[in-house]
Every structure is written in C-alpha cells, then in structure tokens.
C-alpha positions as CSV (number, residue, x, y, z in Angstrom):
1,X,32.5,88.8,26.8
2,X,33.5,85.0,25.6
3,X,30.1,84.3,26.8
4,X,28.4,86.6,24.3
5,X,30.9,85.6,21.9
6,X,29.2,82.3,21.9
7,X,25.8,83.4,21.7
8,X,26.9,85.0,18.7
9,X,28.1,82.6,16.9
10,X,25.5,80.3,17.5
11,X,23.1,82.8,16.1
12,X,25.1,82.3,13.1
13,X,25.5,79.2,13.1
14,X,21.3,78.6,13.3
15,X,20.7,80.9,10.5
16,X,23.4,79.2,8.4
17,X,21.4,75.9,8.6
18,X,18.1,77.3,8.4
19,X,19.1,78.8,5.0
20,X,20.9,75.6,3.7
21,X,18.1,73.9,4.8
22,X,15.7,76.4,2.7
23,X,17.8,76.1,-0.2
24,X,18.2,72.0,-0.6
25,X,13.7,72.5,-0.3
26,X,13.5,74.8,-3.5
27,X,16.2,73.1,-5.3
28,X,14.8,71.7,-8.7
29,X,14.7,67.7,-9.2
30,X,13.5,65.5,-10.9
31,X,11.6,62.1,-10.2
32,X,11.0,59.5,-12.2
33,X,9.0,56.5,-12.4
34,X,8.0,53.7,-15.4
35,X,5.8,50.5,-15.7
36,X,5.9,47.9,-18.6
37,X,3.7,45.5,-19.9
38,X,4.8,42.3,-17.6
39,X,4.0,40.1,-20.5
40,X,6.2,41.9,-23.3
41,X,9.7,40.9,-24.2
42,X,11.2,44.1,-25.4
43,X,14.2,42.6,-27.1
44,X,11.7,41.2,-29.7
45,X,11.8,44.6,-30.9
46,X,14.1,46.1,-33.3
47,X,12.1,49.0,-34.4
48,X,10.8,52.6,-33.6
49,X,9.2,55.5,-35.2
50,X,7.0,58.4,-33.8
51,X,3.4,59.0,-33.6
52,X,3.0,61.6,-37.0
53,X,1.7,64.2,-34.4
54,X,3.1,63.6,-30.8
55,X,1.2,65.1,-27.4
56,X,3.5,67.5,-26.9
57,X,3.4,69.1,-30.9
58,X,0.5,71.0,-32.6
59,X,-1.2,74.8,-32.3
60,X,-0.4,75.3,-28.3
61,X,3.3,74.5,-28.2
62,X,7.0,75.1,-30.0
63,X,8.1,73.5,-32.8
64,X,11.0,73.5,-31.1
65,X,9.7,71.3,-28.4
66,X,8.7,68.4,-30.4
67,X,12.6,68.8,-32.3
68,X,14.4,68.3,-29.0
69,X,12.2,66.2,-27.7
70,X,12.2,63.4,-30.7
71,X,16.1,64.1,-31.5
72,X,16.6,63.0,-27.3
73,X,14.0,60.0,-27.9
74,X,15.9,59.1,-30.7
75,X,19.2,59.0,-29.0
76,X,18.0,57.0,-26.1
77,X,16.6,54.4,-28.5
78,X,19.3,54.2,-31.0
79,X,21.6,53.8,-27.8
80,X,20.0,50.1,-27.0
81,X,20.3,48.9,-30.4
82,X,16.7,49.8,-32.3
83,X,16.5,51.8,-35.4
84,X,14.1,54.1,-36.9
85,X,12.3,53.1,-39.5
86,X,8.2,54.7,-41.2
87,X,7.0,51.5,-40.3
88,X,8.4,50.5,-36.4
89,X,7.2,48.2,-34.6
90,X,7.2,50.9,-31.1
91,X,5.7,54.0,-31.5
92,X,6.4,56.7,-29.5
93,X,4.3,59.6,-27.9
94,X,5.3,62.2,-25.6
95,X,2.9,64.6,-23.4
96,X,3.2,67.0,-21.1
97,X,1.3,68.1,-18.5
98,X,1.6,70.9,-15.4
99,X,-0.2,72.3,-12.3
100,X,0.2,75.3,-10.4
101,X,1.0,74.6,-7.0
102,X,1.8,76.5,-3.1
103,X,4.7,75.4,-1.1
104,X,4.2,76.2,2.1
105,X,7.4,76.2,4.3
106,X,6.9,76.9,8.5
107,X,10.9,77.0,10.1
108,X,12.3,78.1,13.1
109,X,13.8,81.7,12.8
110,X,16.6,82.7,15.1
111,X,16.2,86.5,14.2
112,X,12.8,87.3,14.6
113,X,12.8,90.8,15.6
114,X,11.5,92.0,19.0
115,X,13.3,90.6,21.9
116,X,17.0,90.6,23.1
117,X,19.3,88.1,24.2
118,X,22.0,87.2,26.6
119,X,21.5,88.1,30.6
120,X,21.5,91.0,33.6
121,X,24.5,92.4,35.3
122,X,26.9,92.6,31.8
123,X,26.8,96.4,31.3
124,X,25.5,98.6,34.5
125,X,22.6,95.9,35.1
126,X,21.3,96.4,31.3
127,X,21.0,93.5,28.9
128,X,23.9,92.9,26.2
129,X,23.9,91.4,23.1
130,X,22.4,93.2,19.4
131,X,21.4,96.9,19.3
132,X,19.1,96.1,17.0
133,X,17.1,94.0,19.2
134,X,17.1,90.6,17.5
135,X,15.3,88.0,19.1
136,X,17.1,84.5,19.9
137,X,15.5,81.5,19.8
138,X,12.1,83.0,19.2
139,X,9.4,81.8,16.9
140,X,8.7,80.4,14.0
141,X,8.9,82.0,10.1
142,X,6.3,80.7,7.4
143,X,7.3,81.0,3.2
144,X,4.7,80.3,0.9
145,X,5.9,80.1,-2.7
146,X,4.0,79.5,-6.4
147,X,5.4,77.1,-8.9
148,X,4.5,74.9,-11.4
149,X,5.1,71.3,-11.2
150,X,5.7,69.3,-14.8
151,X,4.9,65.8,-15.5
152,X,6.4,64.5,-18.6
153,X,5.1,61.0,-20.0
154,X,7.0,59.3,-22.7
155,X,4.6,56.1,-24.0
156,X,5.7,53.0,-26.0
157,X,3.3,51.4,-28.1
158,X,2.9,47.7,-30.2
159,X,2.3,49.1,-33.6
160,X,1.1,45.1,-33.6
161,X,-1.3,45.0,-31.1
162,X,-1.7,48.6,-30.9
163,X,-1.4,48.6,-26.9
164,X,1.1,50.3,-24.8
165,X,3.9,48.4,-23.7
166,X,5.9,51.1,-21.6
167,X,5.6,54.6,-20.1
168,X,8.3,56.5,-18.4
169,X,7.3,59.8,-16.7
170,X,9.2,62.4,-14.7
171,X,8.3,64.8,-12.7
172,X,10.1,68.5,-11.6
173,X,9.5,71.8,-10.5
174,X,10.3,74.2,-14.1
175,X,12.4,76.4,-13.3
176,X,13.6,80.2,-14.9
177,X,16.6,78.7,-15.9
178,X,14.8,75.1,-17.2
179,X,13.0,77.3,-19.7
180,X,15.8,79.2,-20.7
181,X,18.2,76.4,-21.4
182,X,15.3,74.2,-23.2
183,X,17.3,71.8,-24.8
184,X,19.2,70.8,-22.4
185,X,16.6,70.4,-19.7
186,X,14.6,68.0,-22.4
187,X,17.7,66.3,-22.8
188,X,18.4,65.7,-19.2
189,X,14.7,64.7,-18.9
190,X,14.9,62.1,-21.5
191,X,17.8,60.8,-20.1
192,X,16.5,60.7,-16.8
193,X,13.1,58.5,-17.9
194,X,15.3,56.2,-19.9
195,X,17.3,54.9,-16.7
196,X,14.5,53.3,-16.1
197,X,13.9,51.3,-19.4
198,X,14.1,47.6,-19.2
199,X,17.0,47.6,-21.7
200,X,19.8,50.0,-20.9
201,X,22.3,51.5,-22.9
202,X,25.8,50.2,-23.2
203,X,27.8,51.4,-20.1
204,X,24.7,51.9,-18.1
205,X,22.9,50.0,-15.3
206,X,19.1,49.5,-15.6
C-alpha cells in the first residue's frame, strides 16, 4: 500500500510541475531593446516636444492611446532633466505594430488516459492503482495557442539634423487584462523602454 502511495504522489507531483511549467510559458513579458546614434551626446539636449501627429494617433486608433502614451513619454523625459517646449530640440514619435502568431507547446503528460499503473499480485493477481485507468509515464501532450505579439517603438529625433538619435522598442504578448487596464500597461511599457535610455532618471541605474 506505501508502495502505491508513492506512485501516487509522484503522479502529483509530475503534474504539478508540468502545469507550473505551462504557466511561467504563457505568462506575459515584456522585452526590450534600444540603439543610439554612437556619435550623439544626449546631454547636449535640453529639449523635447512631439511629432504634431505621432504613429500611433489618427483615424485607426484611440485618442486615448496617444493621451497616455505622450503623458508616460512626458514623465520619462521630464524625469532626466529636459522640458517640453513647441520648438524642442528631440522630437518624439511612437508606433505600434502587432502580428498574429501560434505557440505550439509539445510536454510530457503523466495522465494520458488509457493504460494503468503499478504491478501484478496487489489485489487477487489484478493490477492496482486508478479506476479510472490513467496512464503513468505515458506520452506526450501538444497545446497550440493564438496570440498577438506587440512591438512598441518609441524614436528620438534631431529637430537639427533631422535624423534619429535613439529608438527604444518593446515587445509583449497583449494580453485580456493589458487591454483592459490600458493606462497602466502603456505606462509600464514606457517605463520599461526608458531603462534603457542613455541618461537615467534620478534613483535609477542605466
């Protein structure tokens, strides 16, 4: 009976990890990445303002959008010192851009139905373990899940030599609850690209 008692646990025990394992895989997060102009000395600005009519503002999108969007901006770049002013020396643009894409997830399945498990000679010769005739150990299981993936650029530009200077981007899987709590999520986001700004914010690292 210990003997079984083992199994049993161990069953468990599989299926615990298989589904912690499925869960950290379709957690949301978000990646980042930036590159700057190697020749540009961003402390020679003191300036920014926003393109009149940003990527991510017109006909196809929320006004709202563009509102949280430059209010976050804003906050980032007031943080390391620059002001906004109608004639900056950075201007910034944000876009936005998505795909459709399949996950496809193959994992080891502990109860796949169709076998048995344990050994002969428990009750009258018969086989013990589940009535319900779970396998143990036996196969594989594959997932396959839509989402969308989001990439969202946020680009510096000389108002002098009308070049860009920087771009941040990051890059998620949205999320039910991402579009429900927008602000929040465009905050994050922001926040997020602008760790990786040449000049960080007071009581930050970067």
């Amino acid at each position: 009976m210990k003997h079984g008692l083992n199994r049993n646990f161990l069953q468990i025990f599989l299926a615990s990890v298989v589904m912690i394992t499925l869960l950290a895989a379709c957690a949301p997060s978000v990646k980042v990445r930036s590159d700057a102009d190697p020749s540009t000395d961003f402390r020679q600005f003191q300036s920014y303002g926003f393109f009149s009519q940003m990527g991510i503002e017109g006909d196809n999108y929320s006004n709202l959008l563009g509102q949280h969007f430059r209010a976050a901006v804003a906050s980032q770049m007031d943080a390391r010192g620059f002001t906004q002013t109608s004639t900056p020396q950075l201007q910034v643009n944000v876009t936005i851009g998505s795909k459709d894409k399949v996950r496809v997830n193959t994992y080891q399945d502990p109860y796949l139905y169709g076998g048995h498990y344990g050994g002969m000679g428990m009750y009258g010769g018969g086989f013990y373990g589940s009535p319900m005739g779970y396998g143990y150990g036996g196969g594989t299981r594959t997932t396959v899940h839509q989402y969308t993936e989001a990439n969202v650029y946020i680009d510096l530009v000389d108002s002098t030599a009308h070049k860009m200077v920087w771009q941040g981007v990051a890059t998620f899987t949205v999320t039910d609850k991402m579009q429900e709590q927008l602000r929040e999520t465009i905050y994050n986001t922001v926040d997020k690209i602008f760790s990786e700004f040449p000049i960080a914010a007071p009581g930050t690292s970067g």
